[in-house]
VOPAGU-2260 file (C-alpha; in pm, 1 decimal, decimal comma):
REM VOPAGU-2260
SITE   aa  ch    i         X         Y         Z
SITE  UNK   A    0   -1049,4   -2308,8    1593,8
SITE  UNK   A    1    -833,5   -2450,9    1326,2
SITE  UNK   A    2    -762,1   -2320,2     931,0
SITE  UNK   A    3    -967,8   -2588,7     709,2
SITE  UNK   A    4    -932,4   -2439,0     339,2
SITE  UNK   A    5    -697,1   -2159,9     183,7
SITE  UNK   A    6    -774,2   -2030,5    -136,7
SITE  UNK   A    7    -678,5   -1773,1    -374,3
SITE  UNK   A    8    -862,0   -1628,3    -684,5
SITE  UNK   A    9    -693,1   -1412,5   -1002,1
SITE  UNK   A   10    -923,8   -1070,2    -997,5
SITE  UNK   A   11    -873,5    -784,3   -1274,3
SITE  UNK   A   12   -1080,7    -465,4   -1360,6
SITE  UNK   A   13   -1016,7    -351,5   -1673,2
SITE  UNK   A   14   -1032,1      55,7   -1734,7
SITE  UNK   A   15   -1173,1     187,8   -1997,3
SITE  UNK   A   16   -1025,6     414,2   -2287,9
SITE  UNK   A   17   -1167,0     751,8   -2167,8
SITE  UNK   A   18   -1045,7     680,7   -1792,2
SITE  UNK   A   19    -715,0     554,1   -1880,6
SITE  UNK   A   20    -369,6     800,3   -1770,7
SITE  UNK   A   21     -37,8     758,7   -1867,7
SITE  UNK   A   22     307,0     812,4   -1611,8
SITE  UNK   A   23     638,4     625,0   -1633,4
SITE  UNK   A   24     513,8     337,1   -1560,5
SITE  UNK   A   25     271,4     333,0   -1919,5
SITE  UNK   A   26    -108,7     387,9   -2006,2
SITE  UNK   A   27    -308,6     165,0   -1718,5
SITE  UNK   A   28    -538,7     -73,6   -1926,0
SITE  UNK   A   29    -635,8    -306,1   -1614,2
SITE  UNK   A   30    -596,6    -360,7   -1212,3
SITE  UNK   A   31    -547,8    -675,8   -1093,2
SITE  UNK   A   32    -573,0    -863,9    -749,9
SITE  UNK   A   33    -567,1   -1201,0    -570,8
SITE  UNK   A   34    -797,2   -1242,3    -332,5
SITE  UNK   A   35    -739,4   -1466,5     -74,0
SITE  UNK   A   36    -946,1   -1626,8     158,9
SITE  UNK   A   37    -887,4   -1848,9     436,8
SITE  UNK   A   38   -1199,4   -2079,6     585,8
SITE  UNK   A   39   -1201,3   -2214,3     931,2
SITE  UNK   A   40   -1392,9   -2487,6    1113,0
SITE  UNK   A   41   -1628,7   -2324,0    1285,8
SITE  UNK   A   42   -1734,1   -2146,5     998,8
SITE  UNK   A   43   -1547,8   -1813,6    1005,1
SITE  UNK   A   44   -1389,1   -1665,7     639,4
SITE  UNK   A   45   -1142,4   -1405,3     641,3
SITE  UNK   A   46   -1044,1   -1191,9     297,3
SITE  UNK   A   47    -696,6   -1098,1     246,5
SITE  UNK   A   48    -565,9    -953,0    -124,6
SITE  UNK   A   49    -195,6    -994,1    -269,0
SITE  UNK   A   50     -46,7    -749,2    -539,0
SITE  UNK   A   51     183,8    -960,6    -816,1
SITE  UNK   A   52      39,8   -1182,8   -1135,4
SITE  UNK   A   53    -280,4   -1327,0   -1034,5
SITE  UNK   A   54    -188,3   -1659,4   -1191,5
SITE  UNK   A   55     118,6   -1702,9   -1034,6
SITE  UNK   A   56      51,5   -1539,9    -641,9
SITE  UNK   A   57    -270,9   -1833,2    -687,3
SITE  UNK   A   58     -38,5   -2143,6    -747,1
SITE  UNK   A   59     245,7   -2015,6    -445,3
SITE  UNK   A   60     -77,7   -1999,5    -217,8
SITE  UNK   A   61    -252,6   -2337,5    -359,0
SITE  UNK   A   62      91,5   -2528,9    -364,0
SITE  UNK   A   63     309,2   -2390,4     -79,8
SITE  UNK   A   64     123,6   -2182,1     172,3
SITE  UNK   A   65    -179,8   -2310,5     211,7
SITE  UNK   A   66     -25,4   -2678,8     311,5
SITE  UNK   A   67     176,8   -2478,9     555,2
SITE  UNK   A   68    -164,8   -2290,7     700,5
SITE  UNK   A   69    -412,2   -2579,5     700,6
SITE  UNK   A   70    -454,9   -2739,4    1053,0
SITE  UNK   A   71    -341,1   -2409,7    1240,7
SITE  UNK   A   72    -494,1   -2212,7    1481,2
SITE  UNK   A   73    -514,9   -1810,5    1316,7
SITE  UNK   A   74    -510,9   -1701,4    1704,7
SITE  UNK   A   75    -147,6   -1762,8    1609,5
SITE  UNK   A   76     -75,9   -1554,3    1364,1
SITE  UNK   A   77     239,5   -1496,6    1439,0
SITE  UNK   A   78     357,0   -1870,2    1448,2
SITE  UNK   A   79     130,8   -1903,1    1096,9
SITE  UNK   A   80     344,5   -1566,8     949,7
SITE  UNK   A   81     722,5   -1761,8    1087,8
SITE  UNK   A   82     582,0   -2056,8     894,5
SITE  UNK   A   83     558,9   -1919,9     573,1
SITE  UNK   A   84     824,6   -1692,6     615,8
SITE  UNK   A   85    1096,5   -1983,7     733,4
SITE  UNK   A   86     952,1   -2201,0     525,6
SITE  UNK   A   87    1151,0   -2535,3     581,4
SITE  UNK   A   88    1333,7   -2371,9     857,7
SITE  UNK   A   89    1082,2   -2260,5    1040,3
SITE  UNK   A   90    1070,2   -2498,4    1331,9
SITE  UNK   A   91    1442,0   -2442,1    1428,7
SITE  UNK   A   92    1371,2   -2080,0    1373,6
SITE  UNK   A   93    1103,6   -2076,0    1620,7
SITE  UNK   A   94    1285,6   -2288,4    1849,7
SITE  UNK   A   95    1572,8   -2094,9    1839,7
SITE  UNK   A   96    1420,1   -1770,2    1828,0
SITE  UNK   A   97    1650,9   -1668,3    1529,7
SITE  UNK   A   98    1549,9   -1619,4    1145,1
SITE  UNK   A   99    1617,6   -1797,6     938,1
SITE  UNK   A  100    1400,1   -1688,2     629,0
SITE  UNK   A  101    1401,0   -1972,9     336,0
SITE  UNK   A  102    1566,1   -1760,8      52,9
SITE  UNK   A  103    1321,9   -1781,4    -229,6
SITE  UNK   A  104    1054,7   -1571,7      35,1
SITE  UNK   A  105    1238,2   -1304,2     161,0
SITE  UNK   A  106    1109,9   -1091,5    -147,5
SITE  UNK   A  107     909,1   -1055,1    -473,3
SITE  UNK   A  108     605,6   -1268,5    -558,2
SITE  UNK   A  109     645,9   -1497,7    -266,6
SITE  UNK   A  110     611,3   -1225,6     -42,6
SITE  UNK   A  111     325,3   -1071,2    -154,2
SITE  UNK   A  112     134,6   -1438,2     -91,3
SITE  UNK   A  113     241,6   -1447,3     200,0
SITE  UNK   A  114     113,4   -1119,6     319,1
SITE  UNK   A  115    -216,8   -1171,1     154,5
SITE  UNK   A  116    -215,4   -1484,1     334,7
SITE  UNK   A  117    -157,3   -1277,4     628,9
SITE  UNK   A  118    -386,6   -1025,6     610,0
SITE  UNK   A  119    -698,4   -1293,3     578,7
SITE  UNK   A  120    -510,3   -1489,7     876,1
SITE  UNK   A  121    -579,2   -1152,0    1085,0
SITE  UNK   A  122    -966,5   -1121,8     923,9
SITE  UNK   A  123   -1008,0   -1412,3    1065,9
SITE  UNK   A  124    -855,2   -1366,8    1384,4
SITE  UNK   A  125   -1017,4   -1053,8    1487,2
SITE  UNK   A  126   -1345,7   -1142,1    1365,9
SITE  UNK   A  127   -1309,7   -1443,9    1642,9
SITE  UNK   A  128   -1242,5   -1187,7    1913,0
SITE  UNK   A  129   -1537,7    -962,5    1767,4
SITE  UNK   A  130   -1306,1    -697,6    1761,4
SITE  UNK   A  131   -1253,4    -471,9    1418,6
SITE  UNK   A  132    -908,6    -554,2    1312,6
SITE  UNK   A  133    -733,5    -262,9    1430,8
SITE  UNK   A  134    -793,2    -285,4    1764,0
SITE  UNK   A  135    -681,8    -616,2    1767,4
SITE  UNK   A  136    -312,7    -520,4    1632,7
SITE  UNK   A  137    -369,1    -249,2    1936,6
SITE  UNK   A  138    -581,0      81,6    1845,1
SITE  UNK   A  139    -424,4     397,6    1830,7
SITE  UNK   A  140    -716,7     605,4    1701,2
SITE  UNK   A  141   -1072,5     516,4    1519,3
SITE  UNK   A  142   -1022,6     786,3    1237,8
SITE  UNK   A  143    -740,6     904,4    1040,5
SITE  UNK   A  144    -643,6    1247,7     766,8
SITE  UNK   A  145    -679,1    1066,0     392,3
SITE  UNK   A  146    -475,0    1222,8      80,2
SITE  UNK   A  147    -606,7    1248,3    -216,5
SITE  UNK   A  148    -346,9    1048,7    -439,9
SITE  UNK   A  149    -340,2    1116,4    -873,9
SITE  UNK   A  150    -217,4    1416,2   -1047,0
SITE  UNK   A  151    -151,4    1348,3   -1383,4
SITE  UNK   A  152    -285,4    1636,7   -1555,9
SITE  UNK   A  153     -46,6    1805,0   -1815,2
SITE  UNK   A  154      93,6    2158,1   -1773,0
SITE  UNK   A  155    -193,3    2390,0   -1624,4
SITE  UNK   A  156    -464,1    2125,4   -1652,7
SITE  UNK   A  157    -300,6    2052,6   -1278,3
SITE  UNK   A  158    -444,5    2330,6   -1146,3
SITE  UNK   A  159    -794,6    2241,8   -1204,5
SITE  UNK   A  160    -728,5    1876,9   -1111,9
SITE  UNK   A  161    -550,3    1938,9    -773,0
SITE  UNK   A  162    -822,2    2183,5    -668,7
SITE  UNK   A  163   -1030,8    1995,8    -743,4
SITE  UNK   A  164    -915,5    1698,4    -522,7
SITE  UNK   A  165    -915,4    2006,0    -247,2
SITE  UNK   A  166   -1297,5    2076,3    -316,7
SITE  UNK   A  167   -1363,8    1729,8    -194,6
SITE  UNK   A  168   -1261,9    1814,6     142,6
SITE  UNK   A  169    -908,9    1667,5     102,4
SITE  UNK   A  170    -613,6    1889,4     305,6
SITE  UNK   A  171    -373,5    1693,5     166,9
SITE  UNK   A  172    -305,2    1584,0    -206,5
SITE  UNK   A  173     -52,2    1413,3    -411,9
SITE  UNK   A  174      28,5    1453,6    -790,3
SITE  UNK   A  175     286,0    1221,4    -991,9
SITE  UNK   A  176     613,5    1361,7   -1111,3
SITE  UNK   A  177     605,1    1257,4   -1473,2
SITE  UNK   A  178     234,9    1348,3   -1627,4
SITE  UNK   A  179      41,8    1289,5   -1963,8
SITE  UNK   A  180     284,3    1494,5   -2131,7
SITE  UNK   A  181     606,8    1331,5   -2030,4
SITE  UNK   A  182     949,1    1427,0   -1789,3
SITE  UNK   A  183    1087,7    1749,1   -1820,2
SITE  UNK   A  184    1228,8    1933,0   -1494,5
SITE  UNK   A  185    1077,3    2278,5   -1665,8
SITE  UNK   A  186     764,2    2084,4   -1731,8
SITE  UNK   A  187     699,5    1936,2   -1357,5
SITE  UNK   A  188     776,3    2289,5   -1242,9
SITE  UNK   A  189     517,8    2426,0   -1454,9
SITE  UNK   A  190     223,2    2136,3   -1303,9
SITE  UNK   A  191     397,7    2215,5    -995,4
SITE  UNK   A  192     314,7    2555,3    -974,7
SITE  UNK   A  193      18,0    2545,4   -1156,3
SITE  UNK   A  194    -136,8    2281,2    -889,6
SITE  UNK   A  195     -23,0    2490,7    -587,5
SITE  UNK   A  196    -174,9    2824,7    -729,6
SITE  UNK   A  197    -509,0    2603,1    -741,9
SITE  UNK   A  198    -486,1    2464,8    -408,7
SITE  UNK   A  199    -390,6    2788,1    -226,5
SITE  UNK   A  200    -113,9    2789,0      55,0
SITE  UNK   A  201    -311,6    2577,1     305,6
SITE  UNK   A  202    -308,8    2244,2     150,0
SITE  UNK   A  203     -25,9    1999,0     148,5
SITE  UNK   A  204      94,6    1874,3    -172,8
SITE  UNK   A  205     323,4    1576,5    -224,7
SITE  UNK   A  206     484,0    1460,7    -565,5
SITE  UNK   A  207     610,2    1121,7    -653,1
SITE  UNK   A  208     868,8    1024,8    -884,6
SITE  UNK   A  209     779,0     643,7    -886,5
SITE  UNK   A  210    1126,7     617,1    -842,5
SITE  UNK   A  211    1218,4     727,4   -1173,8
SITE  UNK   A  212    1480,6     985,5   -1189,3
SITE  UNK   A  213    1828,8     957,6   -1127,2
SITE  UNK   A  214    2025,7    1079,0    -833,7
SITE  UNK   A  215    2130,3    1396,3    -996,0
SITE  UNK   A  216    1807,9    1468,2   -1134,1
SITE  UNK   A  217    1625,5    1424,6    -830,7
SITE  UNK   A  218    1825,6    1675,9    -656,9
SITE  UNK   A  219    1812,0    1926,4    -908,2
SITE  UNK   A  220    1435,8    1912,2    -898,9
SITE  UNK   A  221    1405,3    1930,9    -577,4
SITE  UNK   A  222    1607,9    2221,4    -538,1
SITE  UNK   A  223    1338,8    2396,5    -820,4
SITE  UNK   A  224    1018,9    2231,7    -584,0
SITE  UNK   A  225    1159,3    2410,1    -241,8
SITE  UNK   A  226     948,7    2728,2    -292,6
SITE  UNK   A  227     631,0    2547,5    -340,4
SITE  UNK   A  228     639,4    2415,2      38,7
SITE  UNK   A  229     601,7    2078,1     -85,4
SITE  UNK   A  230     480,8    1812,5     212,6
SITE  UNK   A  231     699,0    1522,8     105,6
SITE  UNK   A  232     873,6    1401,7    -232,1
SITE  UNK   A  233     836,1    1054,8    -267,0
SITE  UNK   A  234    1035,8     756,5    -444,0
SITE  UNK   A  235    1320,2    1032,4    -620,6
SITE  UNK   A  236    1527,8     728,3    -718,4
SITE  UNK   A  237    1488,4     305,9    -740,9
SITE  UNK   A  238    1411,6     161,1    -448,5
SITE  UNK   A  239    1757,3     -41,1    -513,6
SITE  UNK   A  240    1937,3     258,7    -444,7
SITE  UNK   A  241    1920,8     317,7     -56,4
SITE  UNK   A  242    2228,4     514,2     -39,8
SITE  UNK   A  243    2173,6     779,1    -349,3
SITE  UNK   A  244    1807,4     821,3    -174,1
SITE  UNK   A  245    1990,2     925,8     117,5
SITE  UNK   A  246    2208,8    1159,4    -111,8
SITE  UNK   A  247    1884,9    1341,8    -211,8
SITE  UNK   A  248    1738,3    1378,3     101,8
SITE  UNK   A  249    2096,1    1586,4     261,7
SITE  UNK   A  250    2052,1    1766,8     -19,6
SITE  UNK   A  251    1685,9    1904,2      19,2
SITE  UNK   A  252    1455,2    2016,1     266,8
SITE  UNK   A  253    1191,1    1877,1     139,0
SITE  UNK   A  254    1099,3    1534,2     342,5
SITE  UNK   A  255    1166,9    1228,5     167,6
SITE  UNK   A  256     875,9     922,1     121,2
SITE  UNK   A  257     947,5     572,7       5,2
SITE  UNK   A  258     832,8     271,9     132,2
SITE  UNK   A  259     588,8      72,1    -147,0
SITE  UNK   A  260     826,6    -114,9    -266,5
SITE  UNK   A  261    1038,1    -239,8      -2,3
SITE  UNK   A  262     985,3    -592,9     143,9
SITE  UNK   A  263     993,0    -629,7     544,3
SITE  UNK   A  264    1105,8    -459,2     803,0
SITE  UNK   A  265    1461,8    -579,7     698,6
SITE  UNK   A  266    1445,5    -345,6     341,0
SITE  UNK   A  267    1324,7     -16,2     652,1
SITE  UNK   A  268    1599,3    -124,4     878,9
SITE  UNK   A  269    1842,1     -61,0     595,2
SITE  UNK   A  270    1633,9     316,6     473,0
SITE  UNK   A  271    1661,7     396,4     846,7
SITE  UNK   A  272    1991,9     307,7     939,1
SITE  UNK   A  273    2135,1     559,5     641,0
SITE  UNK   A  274    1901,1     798,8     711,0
SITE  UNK   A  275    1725,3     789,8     328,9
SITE  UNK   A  276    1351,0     872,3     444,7
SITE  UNK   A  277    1149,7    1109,6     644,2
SITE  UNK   A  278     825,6     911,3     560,4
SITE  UNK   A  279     814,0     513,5     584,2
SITE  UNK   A  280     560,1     435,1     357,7
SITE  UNK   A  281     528,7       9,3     353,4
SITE  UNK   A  282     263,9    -180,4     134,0
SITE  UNK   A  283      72,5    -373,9     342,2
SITE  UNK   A  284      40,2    -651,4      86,5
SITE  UNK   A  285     413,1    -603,5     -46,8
SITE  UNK   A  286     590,5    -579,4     274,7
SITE  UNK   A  287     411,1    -903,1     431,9
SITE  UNK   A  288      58,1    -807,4     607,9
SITE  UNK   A  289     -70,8    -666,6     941,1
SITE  UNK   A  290     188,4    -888,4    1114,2
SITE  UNK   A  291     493,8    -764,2     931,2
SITE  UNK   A  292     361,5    -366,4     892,7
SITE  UNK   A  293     288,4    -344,7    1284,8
SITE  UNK   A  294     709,0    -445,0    1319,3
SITE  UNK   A  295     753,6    -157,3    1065,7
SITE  UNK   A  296     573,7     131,2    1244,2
SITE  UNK   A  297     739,5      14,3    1558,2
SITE  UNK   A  298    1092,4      73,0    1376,0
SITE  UNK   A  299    1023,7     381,6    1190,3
SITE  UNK   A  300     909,4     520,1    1521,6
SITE  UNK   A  301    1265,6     452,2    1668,8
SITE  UNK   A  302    1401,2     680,1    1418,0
SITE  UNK   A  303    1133,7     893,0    1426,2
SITE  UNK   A  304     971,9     867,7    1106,6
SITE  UNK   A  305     648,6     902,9     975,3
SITE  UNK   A  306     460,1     631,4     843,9
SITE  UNK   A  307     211,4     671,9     559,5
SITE  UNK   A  308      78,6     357,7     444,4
SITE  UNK   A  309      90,3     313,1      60,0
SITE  UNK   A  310    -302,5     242,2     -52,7
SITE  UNK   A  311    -323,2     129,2    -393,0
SITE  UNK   A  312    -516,8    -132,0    -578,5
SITE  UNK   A  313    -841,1    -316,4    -442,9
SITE  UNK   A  314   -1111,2    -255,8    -152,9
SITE  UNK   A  315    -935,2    -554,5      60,1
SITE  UNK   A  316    -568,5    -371,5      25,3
SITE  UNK   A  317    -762,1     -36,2      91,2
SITE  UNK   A  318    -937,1    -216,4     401,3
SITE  UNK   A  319    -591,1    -372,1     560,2
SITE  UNK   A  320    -421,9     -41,8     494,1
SITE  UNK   A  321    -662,6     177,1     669,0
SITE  UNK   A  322    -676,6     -63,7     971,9
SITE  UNK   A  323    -244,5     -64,8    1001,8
SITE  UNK   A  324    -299,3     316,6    1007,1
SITE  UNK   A  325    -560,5     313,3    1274,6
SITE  UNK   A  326    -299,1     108,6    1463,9
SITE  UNK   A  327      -4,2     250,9    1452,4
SITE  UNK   A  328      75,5     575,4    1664,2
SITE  UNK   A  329     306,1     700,3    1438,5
SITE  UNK   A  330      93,5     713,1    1145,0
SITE  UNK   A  331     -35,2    1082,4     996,8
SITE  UNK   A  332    -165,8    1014,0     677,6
SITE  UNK   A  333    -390,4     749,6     458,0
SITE  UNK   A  334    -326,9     742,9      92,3
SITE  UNK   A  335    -724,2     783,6     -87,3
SITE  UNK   A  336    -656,0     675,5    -505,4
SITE  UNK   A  337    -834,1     938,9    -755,3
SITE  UNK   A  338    -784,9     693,8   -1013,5
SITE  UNK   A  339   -1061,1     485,7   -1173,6
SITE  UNK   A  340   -1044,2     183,7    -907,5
SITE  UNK   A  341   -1352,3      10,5    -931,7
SITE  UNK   A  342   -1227,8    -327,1    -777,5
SITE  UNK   A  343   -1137,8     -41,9    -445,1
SITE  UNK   A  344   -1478,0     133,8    -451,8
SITE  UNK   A  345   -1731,6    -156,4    -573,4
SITE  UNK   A  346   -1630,0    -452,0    -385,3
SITE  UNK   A  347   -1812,4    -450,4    -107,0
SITE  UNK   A  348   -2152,3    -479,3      42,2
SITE  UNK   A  349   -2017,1    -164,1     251,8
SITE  UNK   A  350   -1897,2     164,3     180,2
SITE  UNK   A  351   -1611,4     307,8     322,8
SITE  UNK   A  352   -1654,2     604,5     572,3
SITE  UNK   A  353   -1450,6     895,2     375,7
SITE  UNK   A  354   -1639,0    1197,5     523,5
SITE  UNK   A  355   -1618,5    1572,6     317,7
SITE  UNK   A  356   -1355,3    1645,2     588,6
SITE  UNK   A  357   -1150,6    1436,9     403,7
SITE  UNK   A  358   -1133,7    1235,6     709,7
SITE  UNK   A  359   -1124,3     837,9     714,6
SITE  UNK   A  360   -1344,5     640,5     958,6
SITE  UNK   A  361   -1243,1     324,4    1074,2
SITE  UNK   A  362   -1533,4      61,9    1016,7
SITE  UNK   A  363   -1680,9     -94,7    1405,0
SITE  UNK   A  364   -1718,9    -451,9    1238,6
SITE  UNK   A  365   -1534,3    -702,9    1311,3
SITE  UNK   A  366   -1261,4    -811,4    1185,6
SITE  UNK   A  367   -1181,4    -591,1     828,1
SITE  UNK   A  368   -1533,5    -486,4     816,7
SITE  UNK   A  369   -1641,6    -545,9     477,7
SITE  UNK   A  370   -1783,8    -783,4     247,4
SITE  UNK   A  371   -1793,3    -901,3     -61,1
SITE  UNK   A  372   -2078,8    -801,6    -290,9
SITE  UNK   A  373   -2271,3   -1170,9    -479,7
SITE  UNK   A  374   -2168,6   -1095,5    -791,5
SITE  UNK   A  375   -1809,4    -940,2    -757,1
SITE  UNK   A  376   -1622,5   -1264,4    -846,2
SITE  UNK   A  377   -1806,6   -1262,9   -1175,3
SITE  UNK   A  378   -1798,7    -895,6   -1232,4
SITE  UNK   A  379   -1405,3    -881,2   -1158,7
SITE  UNK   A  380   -1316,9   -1231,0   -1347,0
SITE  UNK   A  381    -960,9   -1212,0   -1441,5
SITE  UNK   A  382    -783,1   -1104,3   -1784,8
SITE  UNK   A  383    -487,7   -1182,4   -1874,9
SITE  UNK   A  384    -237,2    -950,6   -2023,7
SITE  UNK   A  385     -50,9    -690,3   -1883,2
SITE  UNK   A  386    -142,5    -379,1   -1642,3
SITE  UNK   A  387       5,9     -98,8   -1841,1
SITE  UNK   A  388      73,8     -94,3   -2200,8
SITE  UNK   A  389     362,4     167,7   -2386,5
């Protein structure tokens, strides 16, 4: 079996007015996604997705992976993920059995082609061995806890919101730090409080910071979250700031989450080593596929952290991410958006199995289980512009 064609087309959804939310990051006008897809000669097809400007993830795969793919066997996925990794070097590297990563790919947009490169590469690969993905990185379990991930609600709106995320069968839910009404410490206290007095003491609740708040600030908040037995506080500072991360967490004991943005198991090493997280929570198509996140949950578990998969964006991200957590032992939790997501729920032929429980099934089909609906490349045709507008 041999890789024939790689290919990689821009996707957006745009959202409409009335099911638009604001954080720090701006008002969300549109999704976007690359999907991938890598062809082989005997006819197979496997779907990967990569996160990053359509435009510009579609010429790296066009001009620079796919040469690098075309002619290899995916049964080597490995060898395929040193290729594109090394780049140039990646013969030596092999040879040697050292990397030597090719310095414009050991982050940012190059990356993220490469893992949604990746993630097609092992598509392809398990549907061969008529196995569902997961099993072939090595099965762990066949179902897994979801979270229901949003929270955005101003002041005592969050009550109604988080419960209701609860009444869905959720046990576990996650609301953002900064809501529709802006950053205050008094004012994420109050949604705070207001979301845990609809959600009763029995469900976890998580809050993210998207990494927005200083080091100071983050502490101090956390200090005023401790009585709400919060499950995890994720991203208190930029993810360029290992060390004041590590600051907040000795200073809490609430558990510390980050992960989404952090490239390779090189960027965990690093969280790990000063002793910065609690949760590991990698992107599957930011920190460079199935091949790169099964390295992560192997080194989070030497520390013994968590790992948490970060689930955002389309049905083929949502896919990959729910077979890494299948996979890995040390995995508790699968992130489940509440956000309008159309290009996650109304891609595919298939539906995911998300059961009133709460619970997420894994799907018995090879490979990643899913496919895409006829009209899908039409219906999410991209748009150019920006995701979030100010």
């Amino acid at each position: 079996m041999r890789i024939v064609k790689v290919s990689a087309t821009p996707m957006s959804a745009v959202v409409p007015e009335d099911k638009r939310h604001r954080t720090d990051l701006g008002t969300r006008v549109k999704t976007d996604a690359t999907l991938i897809r890598v062809e082989t000669d005997n006819g197979l097809i496997g779907m990967g997705a990569a996160l990053g400007t359509p435009p510009i993830v579609a010429a790296i795969v066009g001009h620079e992976l796919a040469p690098e793919c075309v002619g290899e066997d995916p049964m080597f996925s490995e060898r395929i993920y040193e290729k594109m990794y090394n780049g140039s070097r990646s013969r030596p590297a092999l040879e040697r059995g050292v990397t030597q990563a090719d310095e414009s790919r050991r982050r940012g947009v190059i990356m993220h082609a490469i893992a949604g490169v990746d993630i097609a590469i092992w598509d392809v690969k398990s549907q061969a061995l008529g196995i569902p993905l997961y099993q072939a990185l090595g099965a762990a379990r066949n179902s897994i806890r979801g979270y229901a991930s949003g929270g955005w609600a101003p002041g005592d709106k969050a009550e109604a919101e988080l419960a209701g995320y609860a009444a869905k069968g959720f046990t576990a839910v996650k609301m953002r730090v900064v809501g529709d009404d802006g950053f205050s410490i008094a004012k994420c206290v109050h949604r705070v409080k207001a979301a845990r007095r609809g959600l009763g003491p029995d469900v976890e609740l998580m809050v993210d910071a998207h990494g927005s708040l200083e080091v100071g600030t983050a502490i101090k908040l956390a200090k005023e979250l401790e009585p709400y037995d919060i499950a995890w506080f994720e991203e208190p500072v930029t993810p360029d700031d290992h060390a004041g991360q590590a600051e907040v967490r000795r200073s809490t004991t609430i558990p510390i989450a980050s992960g989404e943005r952090e490239f390779t198991r090189f960027d965990f090493q690093d969280l790990l080593e000063r002793r910065a997280l609690d949760i590991a929570q990698p992107d599957v198509a930011r920190a460079g596929g199935m091949t790169e996140i099964r390295r992560i949950a192997a080194l989070t578990s030497t520390y013994g952290a968590r790992l948490a998969p970060h689930a955002w964006g389309s049905g083929v991200l949502f896919a990959a991410s729910m077979h890494a957590a299948m996979a890995a032992p040390n995995c508790h939790l699968l992130e489940v958006t509440q956000g309008y997501m159309p290009m996650m729920w109304e891609l595919f032929n298939e539906s995911f199995d998300i059961r009133s429980t709460g619970i997420v099934h894994a799907p018995d089909r090879p490979g990643l289980g899913f496919t895409l609906r006829p009209e899908a490349l039409d219906r999410f045709r991209y748009v150019d512009g920006p995701e979030f507008e100010f």
